[in-house]
C-alpha positions as CSV (number, residue, x, y, z in Angstrom):
1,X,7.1,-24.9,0.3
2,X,3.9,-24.6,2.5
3,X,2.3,-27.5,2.8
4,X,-1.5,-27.7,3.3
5,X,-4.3,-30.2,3.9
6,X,-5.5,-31.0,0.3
7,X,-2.1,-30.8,-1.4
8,X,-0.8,-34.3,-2.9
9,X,2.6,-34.8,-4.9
10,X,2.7,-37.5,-7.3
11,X,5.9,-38.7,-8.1
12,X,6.1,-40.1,-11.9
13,X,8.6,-42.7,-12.7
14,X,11.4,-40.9,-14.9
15,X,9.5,-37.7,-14.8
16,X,8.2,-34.8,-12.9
17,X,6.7,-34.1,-9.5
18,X,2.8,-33.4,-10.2
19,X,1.3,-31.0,-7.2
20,X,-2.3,-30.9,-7.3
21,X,-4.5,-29.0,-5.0
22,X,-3.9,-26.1,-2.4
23,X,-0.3,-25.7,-1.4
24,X,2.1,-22.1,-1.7
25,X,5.3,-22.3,-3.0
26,X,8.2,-19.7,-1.6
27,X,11.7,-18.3,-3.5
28,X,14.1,-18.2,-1.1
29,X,13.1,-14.9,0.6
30,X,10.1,-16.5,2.1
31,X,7.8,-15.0,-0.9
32,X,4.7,-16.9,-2.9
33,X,6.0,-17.5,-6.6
34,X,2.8,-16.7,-8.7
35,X,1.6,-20.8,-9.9
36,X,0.5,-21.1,-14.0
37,X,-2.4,-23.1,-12.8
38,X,-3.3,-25.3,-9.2
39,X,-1.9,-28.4,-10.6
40,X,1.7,-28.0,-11.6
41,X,4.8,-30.5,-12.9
42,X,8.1,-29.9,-10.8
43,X,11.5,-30.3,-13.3
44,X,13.7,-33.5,-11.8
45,X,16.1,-33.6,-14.6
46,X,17.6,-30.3,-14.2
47,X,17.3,-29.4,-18.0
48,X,14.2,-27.9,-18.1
49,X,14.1,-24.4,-19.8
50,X,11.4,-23.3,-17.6
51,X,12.9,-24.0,-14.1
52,X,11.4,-25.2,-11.6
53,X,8.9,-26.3,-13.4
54,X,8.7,-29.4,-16.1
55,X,8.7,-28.5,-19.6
56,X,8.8,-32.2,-20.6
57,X,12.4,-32.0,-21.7
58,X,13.1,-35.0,-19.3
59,X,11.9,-37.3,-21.8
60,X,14.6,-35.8,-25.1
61,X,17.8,-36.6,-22.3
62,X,16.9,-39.5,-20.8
63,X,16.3,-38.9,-17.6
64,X,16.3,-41.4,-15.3
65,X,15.5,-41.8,-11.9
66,X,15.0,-44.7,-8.8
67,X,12.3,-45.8,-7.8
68,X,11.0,-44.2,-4.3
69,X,11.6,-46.5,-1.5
70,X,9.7,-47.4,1.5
């Protein structure tokens, strides 16, 4: 991922990563994956059926996560 000036990741308890603003994000190769919209959710549970990105499926298993320290 490029990061840029106005980008901002929210991290929601038990969920997704929410990116909002200007940012690029890169497949392996080094090439821009084409974004839905400019705000997006980032799957943390893994069982998402739309990887990488959240399709709220988090919430039927129970994911769980720690809170962010520091």
């Amino acid at each position: 991922m490029t990061r840029a000036k106005d980008a901002k990741i929210t991290l929601y308890p038990n969920g997704p990563l929410l990116l909002r603003g200007s940012y690029v994000i890169e497949d392996e190769s080094g090439r821009a994956i084409e974004l839905p919209k400019r705000a997006i959710a980032l799957c943390r549970c893994g069982k998402s059926g739309q990887k990488p990105w959240c399709d709220g499926t988090h919430k039927l298993v129970g994911f769980e996560a720690e809170a962010p320290t520091g």
